[in-house]
C-alpha positions as CSV (number, residue, x, y, z in Angstrom):
1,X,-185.2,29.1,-59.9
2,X,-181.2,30.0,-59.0
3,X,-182.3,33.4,-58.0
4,X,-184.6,32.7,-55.7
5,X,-181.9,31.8,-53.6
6,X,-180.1,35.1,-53.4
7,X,-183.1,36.5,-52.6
8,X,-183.4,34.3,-49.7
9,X,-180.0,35.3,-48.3
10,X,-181.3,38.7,-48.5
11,X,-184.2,38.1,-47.0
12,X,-182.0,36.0,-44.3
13,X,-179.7,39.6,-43.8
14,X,-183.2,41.5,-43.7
15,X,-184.1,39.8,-40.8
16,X,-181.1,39.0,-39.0
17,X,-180.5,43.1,-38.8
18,X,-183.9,43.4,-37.9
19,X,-183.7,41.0,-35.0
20,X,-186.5,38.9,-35.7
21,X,-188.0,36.6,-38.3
22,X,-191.9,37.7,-39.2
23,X,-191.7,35.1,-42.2
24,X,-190.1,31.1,-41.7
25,X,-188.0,31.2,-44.4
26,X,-186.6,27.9,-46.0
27,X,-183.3,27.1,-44.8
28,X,-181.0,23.7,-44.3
29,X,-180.0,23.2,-40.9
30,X,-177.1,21.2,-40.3
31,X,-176.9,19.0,-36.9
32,X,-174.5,16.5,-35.6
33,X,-172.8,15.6,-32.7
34,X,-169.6,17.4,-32.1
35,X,-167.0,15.3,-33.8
36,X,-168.6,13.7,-36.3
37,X,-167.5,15.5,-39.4
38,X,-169.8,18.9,-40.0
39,X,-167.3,21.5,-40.4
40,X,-165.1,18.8,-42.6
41,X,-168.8,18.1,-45.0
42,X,-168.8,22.0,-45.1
43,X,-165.4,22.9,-46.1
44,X,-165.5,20.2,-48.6
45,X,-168.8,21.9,-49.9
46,X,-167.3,24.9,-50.1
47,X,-164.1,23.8,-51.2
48,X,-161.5,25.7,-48.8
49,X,-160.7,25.5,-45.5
50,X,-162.3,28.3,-43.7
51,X,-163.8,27.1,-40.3
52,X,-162.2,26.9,-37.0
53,X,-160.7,23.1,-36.0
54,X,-160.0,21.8,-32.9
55,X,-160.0,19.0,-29.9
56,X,-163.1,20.3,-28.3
57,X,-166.3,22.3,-28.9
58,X,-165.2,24.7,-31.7
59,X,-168.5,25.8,-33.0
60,X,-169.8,27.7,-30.5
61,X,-172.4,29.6,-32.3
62,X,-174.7,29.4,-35.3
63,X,-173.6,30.3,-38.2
64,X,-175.8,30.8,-41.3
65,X,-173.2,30.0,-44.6
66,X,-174.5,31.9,-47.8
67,X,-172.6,30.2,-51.1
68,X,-172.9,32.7,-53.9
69,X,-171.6,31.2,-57.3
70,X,-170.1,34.1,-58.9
71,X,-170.9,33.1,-62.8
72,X,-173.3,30.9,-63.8
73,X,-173.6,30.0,-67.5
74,X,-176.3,30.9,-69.2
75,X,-177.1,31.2,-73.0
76,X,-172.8,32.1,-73.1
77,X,-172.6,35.0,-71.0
78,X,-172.5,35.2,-67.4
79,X,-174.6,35.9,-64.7
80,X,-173.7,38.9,-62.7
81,X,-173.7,38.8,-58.6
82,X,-174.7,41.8,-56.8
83,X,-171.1,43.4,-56.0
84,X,-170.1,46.9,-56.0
85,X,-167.1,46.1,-57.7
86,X,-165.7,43.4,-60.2
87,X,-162.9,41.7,-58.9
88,X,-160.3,39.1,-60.8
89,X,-162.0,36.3,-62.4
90,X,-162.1,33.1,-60.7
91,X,-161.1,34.7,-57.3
92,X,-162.7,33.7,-54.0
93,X,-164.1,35.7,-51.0
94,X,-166.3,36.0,-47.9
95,X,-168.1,38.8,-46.4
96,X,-169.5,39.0,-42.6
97,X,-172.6,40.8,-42.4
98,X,-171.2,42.4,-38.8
99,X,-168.4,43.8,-41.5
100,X,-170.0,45.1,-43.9
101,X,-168.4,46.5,-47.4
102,X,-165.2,44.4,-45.8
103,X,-163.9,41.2,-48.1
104,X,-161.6,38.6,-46.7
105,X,-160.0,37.3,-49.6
106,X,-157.2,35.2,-47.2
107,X,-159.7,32.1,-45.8
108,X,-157.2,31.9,-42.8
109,X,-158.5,35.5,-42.4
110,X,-162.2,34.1,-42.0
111,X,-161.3,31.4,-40.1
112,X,-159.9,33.7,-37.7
113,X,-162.6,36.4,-38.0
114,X,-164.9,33.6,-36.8
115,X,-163.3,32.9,-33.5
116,X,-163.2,36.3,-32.6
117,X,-166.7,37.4,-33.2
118,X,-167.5,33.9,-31.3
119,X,-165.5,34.9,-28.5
120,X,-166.5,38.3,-28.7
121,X,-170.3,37.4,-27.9
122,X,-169.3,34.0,-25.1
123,X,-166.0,34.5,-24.0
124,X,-163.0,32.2,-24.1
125,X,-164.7,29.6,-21.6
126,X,-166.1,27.1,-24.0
127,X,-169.7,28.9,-23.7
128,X,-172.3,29.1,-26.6
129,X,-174.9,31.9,-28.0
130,X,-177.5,31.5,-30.2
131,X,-177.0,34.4,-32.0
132,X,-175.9,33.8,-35.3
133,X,-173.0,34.8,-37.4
134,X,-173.4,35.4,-40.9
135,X,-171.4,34.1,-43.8
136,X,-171.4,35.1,-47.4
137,X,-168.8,32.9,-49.6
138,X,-168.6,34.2,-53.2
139,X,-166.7,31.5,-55.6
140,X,-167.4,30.6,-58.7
141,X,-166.8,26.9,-57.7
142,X,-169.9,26.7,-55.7
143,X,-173.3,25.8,-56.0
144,X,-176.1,28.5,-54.5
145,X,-176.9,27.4,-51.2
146,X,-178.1,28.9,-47.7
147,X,-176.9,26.3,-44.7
148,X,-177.1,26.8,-41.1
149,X,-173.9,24.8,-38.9
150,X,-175.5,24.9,-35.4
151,X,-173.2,23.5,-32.3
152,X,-172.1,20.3,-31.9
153,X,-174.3,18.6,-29.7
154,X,-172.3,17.1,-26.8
155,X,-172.7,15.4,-23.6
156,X,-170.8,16.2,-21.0
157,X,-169.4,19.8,-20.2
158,X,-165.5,20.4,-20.9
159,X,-163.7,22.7,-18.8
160,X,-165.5,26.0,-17.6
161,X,-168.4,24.9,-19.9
162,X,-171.8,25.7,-17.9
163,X,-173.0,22.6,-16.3
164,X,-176.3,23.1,-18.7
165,X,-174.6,22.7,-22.2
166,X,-175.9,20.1,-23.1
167,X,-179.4,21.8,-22.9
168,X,-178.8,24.9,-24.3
169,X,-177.3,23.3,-27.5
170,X,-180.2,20.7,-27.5
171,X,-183.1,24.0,-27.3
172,X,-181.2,26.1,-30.2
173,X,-181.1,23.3,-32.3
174,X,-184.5,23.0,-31.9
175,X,-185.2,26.3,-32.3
176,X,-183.9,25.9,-35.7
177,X,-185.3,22.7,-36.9
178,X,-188.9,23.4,-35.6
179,X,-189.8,25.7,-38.5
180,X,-191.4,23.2,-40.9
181,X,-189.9,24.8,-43.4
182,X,-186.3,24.0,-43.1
183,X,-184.5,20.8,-44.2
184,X,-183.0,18.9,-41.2
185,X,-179.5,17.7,-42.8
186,X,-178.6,15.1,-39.7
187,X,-174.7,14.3,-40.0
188,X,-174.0,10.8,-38.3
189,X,-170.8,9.0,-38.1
190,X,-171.2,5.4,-40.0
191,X,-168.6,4.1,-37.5
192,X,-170.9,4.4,-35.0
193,X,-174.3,2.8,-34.2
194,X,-176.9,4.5,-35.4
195,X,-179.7,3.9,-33.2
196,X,-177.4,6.1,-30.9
197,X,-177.4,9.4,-33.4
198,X,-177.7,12.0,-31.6
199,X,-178.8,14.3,-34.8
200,X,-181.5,11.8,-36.1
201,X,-182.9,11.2,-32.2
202,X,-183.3,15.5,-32.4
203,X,-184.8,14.9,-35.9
204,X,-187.1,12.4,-35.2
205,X,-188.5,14.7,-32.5
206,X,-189.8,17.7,-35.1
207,X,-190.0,15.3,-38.2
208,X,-191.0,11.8,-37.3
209,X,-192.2,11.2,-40.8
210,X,-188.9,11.6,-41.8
211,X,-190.3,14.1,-44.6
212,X,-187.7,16.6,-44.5
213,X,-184.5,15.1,-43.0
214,X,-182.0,14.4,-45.4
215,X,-178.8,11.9,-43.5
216,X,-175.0,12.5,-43.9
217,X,-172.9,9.6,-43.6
218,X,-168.9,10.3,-42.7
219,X,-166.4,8.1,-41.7
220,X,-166.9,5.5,-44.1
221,X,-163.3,4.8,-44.8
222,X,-162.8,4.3,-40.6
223,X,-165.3,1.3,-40.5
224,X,-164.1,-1.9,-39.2
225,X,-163.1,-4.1,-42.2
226,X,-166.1,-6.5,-43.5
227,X,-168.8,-4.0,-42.3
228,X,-170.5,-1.4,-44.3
229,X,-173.5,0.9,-44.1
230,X,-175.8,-0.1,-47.3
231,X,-178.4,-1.0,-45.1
232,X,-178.5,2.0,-43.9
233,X,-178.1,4.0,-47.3
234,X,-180.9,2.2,-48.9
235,X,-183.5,3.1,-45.7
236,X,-183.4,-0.3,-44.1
237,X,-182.5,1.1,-40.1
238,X,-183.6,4.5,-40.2
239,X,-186.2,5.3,-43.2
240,X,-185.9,8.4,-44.3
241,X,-187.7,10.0,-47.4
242,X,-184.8,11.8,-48.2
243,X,-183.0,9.4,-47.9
244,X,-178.7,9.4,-46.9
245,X,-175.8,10.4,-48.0
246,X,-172.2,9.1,-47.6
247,X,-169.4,10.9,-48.1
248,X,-165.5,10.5,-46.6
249,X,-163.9,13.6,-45.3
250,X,-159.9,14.6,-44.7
251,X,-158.5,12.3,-42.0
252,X,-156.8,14.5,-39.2
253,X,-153.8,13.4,-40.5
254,X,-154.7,14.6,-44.0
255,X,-155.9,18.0,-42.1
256,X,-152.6,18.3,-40.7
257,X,-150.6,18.0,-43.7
258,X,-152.7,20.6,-45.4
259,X,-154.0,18.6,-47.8
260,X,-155.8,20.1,-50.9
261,X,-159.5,19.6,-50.5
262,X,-159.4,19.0,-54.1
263,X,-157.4,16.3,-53.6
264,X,-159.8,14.6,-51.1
265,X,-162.3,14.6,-53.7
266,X,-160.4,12.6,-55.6
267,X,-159.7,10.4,-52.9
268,X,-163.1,10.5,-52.0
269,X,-164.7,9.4,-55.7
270,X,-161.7,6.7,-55.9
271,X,-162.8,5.3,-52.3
272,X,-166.4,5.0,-53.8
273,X,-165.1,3.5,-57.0
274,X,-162.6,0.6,-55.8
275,X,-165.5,-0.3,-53.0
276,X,-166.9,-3.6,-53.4
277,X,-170.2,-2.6,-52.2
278,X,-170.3,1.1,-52.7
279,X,-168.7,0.8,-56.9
280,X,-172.6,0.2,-57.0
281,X,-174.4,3.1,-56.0
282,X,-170.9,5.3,-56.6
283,X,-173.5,8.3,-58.6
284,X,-175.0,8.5,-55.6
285,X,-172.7,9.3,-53.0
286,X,-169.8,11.5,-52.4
287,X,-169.6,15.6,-51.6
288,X,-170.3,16.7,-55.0
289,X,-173.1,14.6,-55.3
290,X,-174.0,16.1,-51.7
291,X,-174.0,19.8,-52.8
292,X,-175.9,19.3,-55.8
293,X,-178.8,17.1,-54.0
294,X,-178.8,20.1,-50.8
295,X,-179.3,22.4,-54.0
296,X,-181.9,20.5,-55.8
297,X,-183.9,20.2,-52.2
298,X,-183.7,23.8,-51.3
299,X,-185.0,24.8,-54.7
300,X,-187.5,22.5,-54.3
301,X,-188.4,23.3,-51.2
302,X,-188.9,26.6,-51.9
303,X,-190.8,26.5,-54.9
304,X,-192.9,24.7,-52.6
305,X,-193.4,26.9,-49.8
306,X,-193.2,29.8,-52.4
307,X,-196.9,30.6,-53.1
308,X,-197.5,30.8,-49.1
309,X,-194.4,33.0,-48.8
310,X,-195.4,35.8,-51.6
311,X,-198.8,35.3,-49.7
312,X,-197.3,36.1,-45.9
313,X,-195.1,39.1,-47.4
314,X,-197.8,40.6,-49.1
315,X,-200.0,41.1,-45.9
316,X,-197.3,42.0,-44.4
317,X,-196.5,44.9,-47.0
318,X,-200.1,45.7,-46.8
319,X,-200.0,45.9,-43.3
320,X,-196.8,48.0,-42.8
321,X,-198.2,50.2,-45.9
322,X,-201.3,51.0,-44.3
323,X,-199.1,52.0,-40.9
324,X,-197.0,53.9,-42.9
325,X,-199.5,55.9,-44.9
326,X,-201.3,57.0,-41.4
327,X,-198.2,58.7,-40.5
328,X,-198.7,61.0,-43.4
329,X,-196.1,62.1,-46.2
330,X,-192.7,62.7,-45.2
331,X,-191.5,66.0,-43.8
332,X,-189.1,68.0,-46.1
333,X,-188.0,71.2,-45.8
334,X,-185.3,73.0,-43.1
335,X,-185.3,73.0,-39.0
336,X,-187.1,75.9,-39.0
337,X,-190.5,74.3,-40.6
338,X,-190.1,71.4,-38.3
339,X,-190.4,74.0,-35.3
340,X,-193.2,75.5,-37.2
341,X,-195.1,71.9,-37.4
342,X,-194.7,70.9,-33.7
343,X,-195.8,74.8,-32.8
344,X,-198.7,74.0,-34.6
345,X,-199.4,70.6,-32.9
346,X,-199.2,72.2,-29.4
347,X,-201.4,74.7,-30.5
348,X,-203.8,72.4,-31.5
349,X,-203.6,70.1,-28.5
350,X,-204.2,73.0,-26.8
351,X,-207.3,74.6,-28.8
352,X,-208.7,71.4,-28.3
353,X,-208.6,70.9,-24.8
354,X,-209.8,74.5,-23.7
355,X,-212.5,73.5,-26.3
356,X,-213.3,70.6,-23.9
357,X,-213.4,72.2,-20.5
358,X,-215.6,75.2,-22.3
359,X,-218.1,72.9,-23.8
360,X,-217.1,73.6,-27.7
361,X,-215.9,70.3,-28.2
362,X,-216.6,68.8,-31.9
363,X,-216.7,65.0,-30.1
364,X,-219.5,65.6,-28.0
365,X,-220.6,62.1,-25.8
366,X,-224.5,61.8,-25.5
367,X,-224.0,59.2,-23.2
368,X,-221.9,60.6,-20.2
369,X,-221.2,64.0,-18.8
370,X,-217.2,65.3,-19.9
371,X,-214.8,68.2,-19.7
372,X,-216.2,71.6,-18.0
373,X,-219.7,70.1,-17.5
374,X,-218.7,67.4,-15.5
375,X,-216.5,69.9,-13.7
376,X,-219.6,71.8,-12.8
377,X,-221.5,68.8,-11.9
378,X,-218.7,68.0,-9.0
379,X,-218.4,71.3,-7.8
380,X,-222.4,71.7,-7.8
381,X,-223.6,68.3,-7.1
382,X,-221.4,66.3,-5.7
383,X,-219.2,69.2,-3.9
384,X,-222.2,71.2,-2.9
385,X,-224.1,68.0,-1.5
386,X,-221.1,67.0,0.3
387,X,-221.1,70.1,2.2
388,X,-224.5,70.0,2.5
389,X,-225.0,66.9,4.1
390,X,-222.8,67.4,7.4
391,X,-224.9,67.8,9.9
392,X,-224.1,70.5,12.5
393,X,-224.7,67.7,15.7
394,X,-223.3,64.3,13.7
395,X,-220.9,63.2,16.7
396,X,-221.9,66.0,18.6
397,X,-224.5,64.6,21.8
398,X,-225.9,66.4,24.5
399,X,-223.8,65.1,26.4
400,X,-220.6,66.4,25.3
401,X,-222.2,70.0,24.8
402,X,-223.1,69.9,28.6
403,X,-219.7,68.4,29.4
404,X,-218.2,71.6,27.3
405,X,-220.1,74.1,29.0
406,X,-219.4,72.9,32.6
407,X,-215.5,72.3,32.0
408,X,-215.2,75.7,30.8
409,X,-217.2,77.5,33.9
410,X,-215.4,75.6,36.3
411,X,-216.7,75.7,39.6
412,X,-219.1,78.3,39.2
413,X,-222.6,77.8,37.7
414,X,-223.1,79.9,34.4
415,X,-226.0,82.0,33.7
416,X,-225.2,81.4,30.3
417,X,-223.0,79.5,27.7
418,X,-219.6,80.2,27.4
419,X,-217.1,81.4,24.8
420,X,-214.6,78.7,25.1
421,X,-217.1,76.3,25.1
422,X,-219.0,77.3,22.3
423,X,-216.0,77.9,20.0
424,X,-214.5,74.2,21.5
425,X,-218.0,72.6,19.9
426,X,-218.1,75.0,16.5
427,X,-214.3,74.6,15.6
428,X,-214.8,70.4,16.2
429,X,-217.7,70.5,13.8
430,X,-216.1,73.4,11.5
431,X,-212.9,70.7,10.5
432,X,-215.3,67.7,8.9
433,X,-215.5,70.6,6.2
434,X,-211.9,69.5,4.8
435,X,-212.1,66.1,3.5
436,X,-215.2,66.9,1.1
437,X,-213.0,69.6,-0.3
438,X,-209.9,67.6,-0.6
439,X,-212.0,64.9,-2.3
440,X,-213.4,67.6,-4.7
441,X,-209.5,68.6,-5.5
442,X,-208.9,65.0,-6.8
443,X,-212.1,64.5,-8.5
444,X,-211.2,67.9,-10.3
445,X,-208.0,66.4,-11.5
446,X,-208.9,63.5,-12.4
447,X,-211.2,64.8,-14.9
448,X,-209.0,67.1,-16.1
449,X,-206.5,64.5,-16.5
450,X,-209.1,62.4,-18.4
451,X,-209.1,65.4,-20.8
452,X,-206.2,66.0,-21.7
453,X,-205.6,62.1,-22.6
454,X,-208.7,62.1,-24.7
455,X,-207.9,65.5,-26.7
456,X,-204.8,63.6,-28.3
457,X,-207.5,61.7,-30.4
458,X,-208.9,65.1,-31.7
459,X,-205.0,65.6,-33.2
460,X,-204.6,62.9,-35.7
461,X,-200.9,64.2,-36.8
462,X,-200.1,63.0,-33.1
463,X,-199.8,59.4,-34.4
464,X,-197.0,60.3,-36.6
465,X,-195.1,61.6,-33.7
466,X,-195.8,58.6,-31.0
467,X,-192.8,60.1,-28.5
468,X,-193.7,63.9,-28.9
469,X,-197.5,62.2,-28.3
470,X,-196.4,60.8,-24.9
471,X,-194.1,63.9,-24.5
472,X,-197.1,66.5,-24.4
473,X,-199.5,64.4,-22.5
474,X,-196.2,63.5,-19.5
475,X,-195.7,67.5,-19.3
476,X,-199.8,68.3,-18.7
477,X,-200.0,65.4,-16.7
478,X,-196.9,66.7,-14.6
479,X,-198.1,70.2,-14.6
480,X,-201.5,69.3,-13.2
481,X,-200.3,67.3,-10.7
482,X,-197.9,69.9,-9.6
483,X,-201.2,72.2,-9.0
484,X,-202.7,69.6,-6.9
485,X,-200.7,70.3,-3.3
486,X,-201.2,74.3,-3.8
487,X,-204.6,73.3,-4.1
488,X,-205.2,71.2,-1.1
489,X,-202.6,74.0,1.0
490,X,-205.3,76.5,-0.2
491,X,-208.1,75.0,1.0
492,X,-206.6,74.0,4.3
493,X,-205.9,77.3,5.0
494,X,-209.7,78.6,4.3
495,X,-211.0,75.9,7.1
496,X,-207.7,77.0,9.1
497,X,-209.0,80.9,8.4
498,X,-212.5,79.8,9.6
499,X,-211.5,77.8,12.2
500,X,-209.1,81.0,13.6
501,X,-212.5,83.7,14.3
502,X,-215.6,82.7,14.5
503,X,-218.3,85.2,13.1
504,X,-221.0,85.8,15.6
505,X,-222.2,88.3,13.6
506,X,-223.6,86.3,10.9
507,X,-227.1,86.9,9.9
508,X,-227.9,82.9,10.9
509,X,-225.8,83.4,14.3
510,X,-228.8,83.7,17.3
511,X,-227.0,85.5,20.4
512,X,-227.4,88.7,22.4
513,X,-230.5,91.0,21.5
514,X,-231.5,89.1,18.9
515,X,-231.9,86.0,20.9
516,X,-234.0,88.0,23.7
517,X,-236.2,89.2,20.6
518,X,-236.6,86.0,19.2
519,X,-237.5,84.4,22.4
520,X,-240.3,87.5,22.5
521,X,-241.5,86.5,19.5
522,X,-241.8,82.6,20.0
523,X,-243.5,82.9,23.6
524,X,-246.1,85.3,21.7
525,X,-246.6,82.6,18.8
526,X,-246.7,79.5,21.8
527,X,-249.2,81.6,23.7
528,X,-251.0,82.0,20.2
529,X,-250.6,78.3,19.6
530,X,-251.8,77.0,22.3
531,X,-254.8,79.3,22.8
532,X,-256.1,78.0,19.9
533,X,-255.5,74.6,20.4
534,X,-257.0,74.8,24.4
535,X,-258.7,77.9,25.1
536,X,-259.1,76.3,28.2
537,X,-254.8,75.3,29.1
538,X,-253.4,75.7,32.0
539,X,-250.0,75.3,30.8
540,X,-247.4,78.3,31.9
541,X,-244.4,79.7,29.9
542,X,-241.8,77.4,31.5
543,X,-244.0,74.7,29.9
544,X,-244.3,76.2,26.3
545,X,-240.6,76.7,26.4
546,X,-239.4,73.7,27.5
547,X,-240.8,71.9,23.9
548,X,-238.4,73.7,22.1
549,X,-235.7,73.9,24.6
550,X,-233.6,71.5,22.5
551,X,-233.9,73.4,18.9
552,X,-232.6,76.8,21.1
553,X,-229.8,75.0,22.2
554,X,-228.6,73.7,18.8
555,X,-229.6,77.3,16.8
556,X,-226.4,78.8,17.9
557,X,-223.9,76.1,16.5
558,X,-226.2,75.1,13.4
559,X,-226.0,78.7,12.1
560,X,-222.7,79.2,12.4
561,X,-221.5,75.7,10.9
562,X,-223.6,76.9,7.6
563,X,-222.1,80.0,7.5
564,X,-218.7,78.7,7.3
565,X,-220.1,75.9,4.3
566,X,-221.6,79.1,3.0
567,X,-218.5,81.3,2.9
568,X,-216.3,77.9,1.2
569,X,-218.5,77.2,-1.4
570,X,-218.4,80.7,-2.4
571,X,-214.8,81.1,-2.4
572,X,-214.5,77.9,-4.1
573,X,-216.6,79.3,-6.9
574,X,-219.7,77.3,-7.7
575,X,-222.4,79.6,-6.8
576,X,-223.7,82.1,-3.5
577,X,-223.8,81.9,-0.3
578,X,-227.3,81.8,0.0
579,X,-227.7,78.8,-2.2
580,X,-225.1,76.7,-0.7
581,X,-226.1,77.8,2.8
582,X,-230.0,76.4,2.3
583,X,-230.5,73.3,4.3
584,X,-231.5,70.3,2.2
């Protein structure tokens, strides 16, 4: 069971570089308000000083301790730590996982690489961070552990402290002691009254059971004389199933005068001993004591949690496997086979999408209309029928055609209509041509646009390559939108060009002779008409003419406006002139 928890610090390192935690790994999280003895339980844990000390909010930062104990007996030999190299026996060190392959060997050296990667990430104003540093202590005095010494929690800001401290320190803690599977190790001073703890009120709020919050008692030997905390030790304030755990740490004077932590553990187990009510429960209290029940918990706590761990990874293997293997096997070889595989990807792409505008498609949809066939369906349905459907005299009354005709004669009468006028009405009518086209340009594009982002399915090896993927389809997006204005321009200019002469000579156009010999023709066929209708009728020419006095008028104008659909369509390319010309 000891190596399970270097396999949780890796795990720990895993995740930290990665910048996220997919799996709640079990962890003890250490909490207390600031003063009341953390760093001093750590350090005598440990058994050096290595953390940073002073008169105000020191840890500014978490800071996830790894102990490695460099040789563990077992069976005689010795148990080997993962090192790259052996060094002295019995020697000390820590490594930062920001410094990698680099071992302090000097703790001042730690302490001080500390407070510069704190200030580093929040400055020098007193500010915190919640991300972590992390600490790997190799000793062969130490028991296996994994802790995590969050910020003091504190009340009031100090200095240039943001006015929020006390909140951020209060939602990172929380952060941390949420995961159920973390021990909460609440520090308390026993000087003080506990229904004031700041660490167990935090604790209480993610583990009101009290299931997995173990309680640190310091300052013991700084309780006024004739009071003691037994109550408290054996669960009769604050119940917890874990239980607490007093200990006495270095005075500040004894910090000052560099005294040997090994040293206060003596001073610690012969406080305990001459107690009069501590000599009792002596076994149970004290730092080593401390380290060895934080040990037997986290072991037990993750033997616990074990079988839904391998469970979580697994998937999570599985599910990274299965990514991995749709990328395909690695590629191997020189630069010049890599250009070789992304020709051949372009290539493809491009096969594929020519295959869908011609129709040769291999993922043909039964259910809707794609690529070059609904291409043809806009230019000969919708397109077509667009043009189709504008009627020569839509906002175009009587009115306004007399109104034409006698502002262009002036103040003679005229025997017949004139040019101005007639190419005034035509030219009005001729410009509703443009927006059906311009709407025929974008539903063109669209489609085409459509295309090109469903040919990246027909590629599978594109989902190996998700950037050159988004590459390929940014670059035809851009190149068919840079064809969209020339397009528009383009047809513009046709309707400008029609617009610019109008063609009187257009098979449809009715003027000149041919208007004298269709008139000829239609008072034979009235005469006809109406003989055979009245033998007896009275009516005279003027009569017969006058019924379709209102279809000669409009011939002129309808022709030409068809001609000029006519001509559009057929430049535009979906079929004749005859075919688009016929009136609905």
């Amino acid at each position: 069971m000891q190596t399970l928890i270097p396999v949780l610090n890796k795990l720990q390192d895993v995740f930290s570089t990665m910048g996220t935690s997919p799996v709640q790994l079990p962890q003890l999280v250490v909490i207390g308000s600031q003063s009341a003895g953390k760093s001093s339980v750590l350090e005598n844990i440990v058994g050096r000083d290595f953390l940073p000390r002073g008169d105000k909010i020191v840890t500014r930062r978490p800071l996830v301790l790894q102990l490695v104990n460099t040789s563990v007996s077992t069976g005689g030999g010795d148990q080997k730590y993962d090192a790259k190299s052996q060094p002295a026996s019995g020697q000390e060190w820590g490594e930062f996982l920001h410094q990698k392959g680099k071992r302090f060997f000097d703790f001042e050296e730690i302490k001080a690489e500390i407070n510069r990667e704190t200030d580093r990430l929040t400055g020098t104003n007193k500010g915190v961070s919640d991300k972590a540093i992390h600490l790997k202590i190799f000793s062969p005095h130490v028991l296996s552990l994994s802790l995590v010494d969050l910020p003091g929690i504190t009340k009031n800001p100090v200095g240039d402290q943001p006015a929020n401290i006390e909140q951020q320190i209060r939602d990172m803690s929380l952060r941390y002691i949420r995961n159920p599977n973390s021990i909460i190790v609440a520090v308390s001073p026993a000087n003080a009254d506990l229904a004031n703890s700041e660490s167990l009120k935090l604790a209480k709020e993610v583990d009101p059971q009290g299931t997995r919050t173990l309680g640190v008692l310091t300052k013991l030997d700084l309780m006024d004389r004739g009071t003691d905390a037994m109550d408290v030790i054996k669960g009769k304030v604050i119940p917890l199933r874990l239980g607490f755990v007093p200990v006495v740490n270095r005075s500040q004077a004894d910090i000052n005068q560099k005294k040997r932590i090994t040293e206060a553990h003596k001073s610690e187990e012969a406080f305990f001993e001459s107690h009069p009510r501590y000599r009792q429960i002596k076994h149970r209290c004290g730092t080593p004591y401390l380290a060895g029940r934080l040990n037997g918990l986290l072991l037990g706590h993750i033997k616990k949690v074990l079988p839904q761990l391998k469970v979580r990874i697994g998937n999570m293997i599985a599910e990274n496997q299965e990514k991995l293997d749709s990328y395909g096997l690695p590629l191997t070889g020189s630069v010049t086979n890599y250009g070789s595989i992304l020709l051949q990807l372009i290539s493809q792409f491009c096969t594929n999408y020519c295959n869908a505008l011609g129709g040769r498609s291999p993922d043909v949809s039964l259910s809707e209309l794609y690529g070059g066939a609904r291409i043809s369906y806009v230019f000969h349905q919708v397109f077509a029928k667009g043009l189709l459907q504008i009627q020569p005299f839509d906002r175009l009354s009587d009115t306004d055609i007399r109104t034409a005709i006698r502002n262009a004669t002036g103040p003679r009468p005229s025997l017949f209509v004139p040019d101005v006028a007639f190419e005034m009405l035509v030219k009005r009518q001729i410009a509703r041509l443009e927006d059906p086209s311009i709407q025929c340009v974008e539903m063109v594009h669209d489609e085409l646009t459509k295309v090109a982002t469903q040919c990246e399915h027909l590629v599978p090896q594109l989902k190996r390559f998700p950037k050159l993927r988004d590459q390929m389809l940014d670059c035809v997006h851009d190149l068919l939108q840079a064809q969209v204005a020339p397009t528009k321009k383009m047809i513009r200019d046709l309707v400008a060009m029609e617009l610019s002469y109008v063609n009187t000579n257009h098979p449809d156009f009715v003027g000149g002779s041919r208007a004298v010999h269709q008139i000829n023709r239609k008072l034979q066929r009235l005469k006809a008409e109406e003989k055979k209708r009245n033998p007896n009728s009275t009516a005279d020419l003027a009569d017969l003419l006058a019924r379709d006095k209102k279809k000669d008028q409009k011939q002129g104008i309808t022709g030409h406006v068809r001609e000029v659909a006519a001509g559009m369509a057929t430049q535009l390319g979906f079929g004749s002139a005859q075919q688009a010309a016929k009136p609905t």
